[in-house]
C-alpha positions in Angstrom: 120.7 363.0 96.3 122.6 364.1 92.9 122.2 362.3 89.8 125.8 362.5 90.1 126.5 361.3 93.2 123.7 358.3 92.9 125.6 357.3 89.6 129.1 357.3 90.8 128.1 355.3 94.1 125.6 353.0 91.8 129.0 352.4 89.1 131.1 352.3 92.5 128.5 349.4 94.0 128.7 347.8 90.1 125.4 348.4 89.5 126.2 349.6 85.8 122.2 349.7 84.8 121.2 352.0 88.1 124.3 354.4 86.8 122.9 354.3 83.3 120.0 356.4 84.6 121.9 358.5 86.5 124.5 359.4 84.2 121.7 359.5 81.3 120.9 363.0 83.2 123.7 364.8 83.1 124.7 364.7 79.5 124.2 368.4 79.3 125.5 369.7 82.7 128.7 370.8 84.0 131.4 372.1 81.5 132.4 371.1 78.3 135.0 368.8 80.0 132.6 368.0 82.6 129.8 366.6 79.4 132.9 364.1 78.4 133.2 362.8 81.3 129.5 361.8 81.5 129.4 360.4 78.2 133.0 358.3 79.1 130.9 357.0 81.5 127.7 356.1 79.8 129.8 354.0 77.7 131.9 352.7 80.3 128.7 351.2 81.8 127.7 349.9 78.9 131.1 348.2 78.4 130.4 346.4 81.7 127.2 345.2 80.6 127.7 344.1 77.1 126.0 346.7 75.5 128.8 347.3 72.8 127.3 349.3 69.9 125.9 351.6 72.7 129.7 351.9 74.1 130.6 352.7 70.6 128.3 355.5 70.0 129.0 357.2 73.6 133.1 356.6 72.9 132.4 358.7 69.5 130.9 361.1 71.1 133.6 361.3 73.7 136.2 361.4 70.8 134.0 364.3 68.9 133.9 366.1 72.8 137.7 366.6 73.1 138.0 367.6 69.7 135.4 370.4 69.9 137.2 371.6 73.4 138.9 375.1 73.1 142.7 375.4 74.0 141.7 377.7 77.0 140.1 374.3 78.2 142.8 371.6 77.4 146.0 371.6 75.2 145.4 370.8 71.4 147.9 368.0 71.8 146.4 366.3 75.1 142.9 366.6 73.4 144.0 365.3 70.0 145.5 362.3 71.4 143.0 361.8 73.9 140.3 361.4 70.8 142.2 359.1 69.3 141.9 357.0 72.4 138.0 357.2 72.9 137.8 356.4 68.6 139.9 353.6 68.8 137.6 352.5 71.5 134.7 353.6 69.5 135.9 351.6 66.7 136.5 348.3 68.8 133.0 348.3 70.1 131.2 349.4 67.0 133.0 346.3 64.8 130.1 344.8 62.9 127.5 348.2 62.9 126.5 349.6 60.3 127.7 353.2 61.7 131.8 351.8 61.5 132.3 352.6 57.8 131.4 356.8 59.5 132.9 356.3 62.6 136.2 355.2 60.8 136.4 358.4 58.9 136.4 360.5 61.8 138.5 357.5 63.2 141.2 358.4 60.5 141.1 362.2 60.6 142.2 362.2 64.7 144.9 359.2 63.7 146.5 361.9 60.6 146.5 364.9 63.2 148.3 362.5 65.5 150.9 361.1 63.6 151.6 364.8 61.6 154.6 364.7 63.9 155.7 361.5 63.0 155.2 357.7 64.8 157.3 358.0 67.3 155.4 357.4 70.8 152.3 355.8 68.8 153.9 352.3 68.6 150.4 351.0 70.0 148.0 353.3 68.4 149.7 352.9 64.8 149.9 349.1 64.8 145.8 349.0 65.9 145.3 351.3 63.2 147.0 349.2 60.6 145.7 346.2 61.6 142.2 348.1 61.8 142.3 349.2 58.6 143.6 346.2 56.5 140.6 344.3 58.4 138.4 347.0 56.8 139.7 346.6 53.6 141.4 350.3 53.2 145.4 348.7 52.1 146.3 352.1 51.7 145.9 353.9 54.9 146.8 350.6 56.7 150.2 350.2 54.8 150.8 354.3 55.8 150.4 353.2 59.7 152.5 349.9 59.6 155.3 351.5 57.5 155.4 355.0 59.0 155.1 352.8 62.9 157.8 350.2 61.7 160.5 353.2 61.1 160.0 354.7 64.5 160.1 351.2 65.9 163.2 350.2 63.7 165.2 352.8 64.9 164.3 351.9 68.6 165.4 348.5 68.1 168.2 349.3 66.3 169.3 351.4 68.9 168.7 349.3 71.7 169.3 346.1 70.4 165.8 344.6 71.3 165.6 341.7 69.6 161.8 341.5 70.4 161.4 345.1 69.4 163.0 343.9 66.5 161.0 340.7 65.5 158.2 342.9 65.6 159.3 345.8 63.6 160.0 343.0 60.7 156.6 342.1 60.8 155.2 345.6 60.8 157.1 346.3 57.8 155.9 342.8 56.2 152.6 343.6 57.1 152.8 347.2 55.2 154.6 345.5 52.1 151.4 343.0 52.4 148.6 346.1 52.1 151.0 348.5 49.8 150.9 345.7 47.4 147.4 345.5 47.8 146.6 349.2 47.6 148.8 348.6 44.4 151.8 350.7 45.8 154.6 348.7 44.7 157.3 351.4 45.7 155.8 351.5 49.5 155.8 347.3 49.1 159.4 347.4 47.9 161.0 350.0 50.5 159.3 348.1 53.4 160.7 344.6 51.6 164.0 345.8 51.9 163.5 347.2 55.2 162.3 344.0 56.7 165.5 342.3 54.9 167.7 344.4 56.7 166.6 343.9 59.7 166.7 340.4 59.7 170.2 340.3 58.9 171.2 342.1 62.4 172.8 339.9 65.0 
């Protein structure tokens, strides 16, 4: 039988360890496309067991897969925002190691060709990255996620009159004010102040 048949009926079964083998194989087989999907699954399996930093350093290579793909093989949109997706995993399983302060560089290149359009659809993937990066101690880049996520998410609420949406936005706005004042950008911390304000005086 295939390696690849053994490792999806093994992962199928839940035997995550017998799959490890399997997929462990195939890393260079099959198409470009075909090579990210192995190594999605190497750290899937690896997820299911525990095994963490290993998930990490198969979800970078995941993330660095899409972004080497050619646009004959996948849209430049689809694969830029489907890297984001396997670093922000890459980055949740790889807290503590000493290969995040690397993987969070790459981590932030994907998030800037993301967001080069503007927030809007990232609510999710901005807020992480804010909170990511004020954990990591980078105020700048995190108040540049909550700020830029809270205007997209201001004018949803605003327009809908979510009063959830809306409690949230505040905070997103408080949090950037909170790292721009820390990355000792008072004009950020002051614009998101009086954001925040004016929010909270909607009815």
């Amino acid at each position: 039988m295939s390696d690849l048949l053994e490792a999806i009926e093994a992962e199928a079964r839940g035997d995550f360890a017998k799959a490890l083998v399997h997929y462990a194989r195939l890393t260079q087989s099959g198409s470009a496309l075909d090579r990210v999907g192995i190594v999605q699954a190497l750290a899937r399996c690896n997820e299911k067991l525990g095994r963490l930093k290993e998930a990490g350093a198969w979800r970078r290579k995941a993330g660095q897969g899409y972004l080497s793909l050619t646009d004959d093989e996948m849209a430049r949109d689809e694969r830029q925002y489907l890297a984001l997706v396997e670093y922000r995993n890459a980055v949740q399983d790889l807290h503590g190691d000493p290969t995040l302060p690397a993987v969070a560089k790459e981590y932030a290149a994907v998030l800037k060709d993301n967001f080069s359009g503007g927030a809007e659809g990232l609510t999710h993937e901005g807020l992480f990255a804010g909170a990511f990066f004020r954990a990591l101690g980078d105020h700048l880049t995190a108040a540049k996620y909550f700020f830029d996520t809270a205007e997209a998410m201001s004018e949803q609420a605003t327009t809908t009159g979510d009063t959830n949406l809306r409690e949230a936005t505040i905070l997103a706005y408080e949090r950037a004010m909170e790292s721009a004042t820390k990355a000792g950008r008072a004009d950020v911390a002051r614009v998101a102040q009086m954001r925040a304000y004016d929010l909270k005086q909607m009815k």
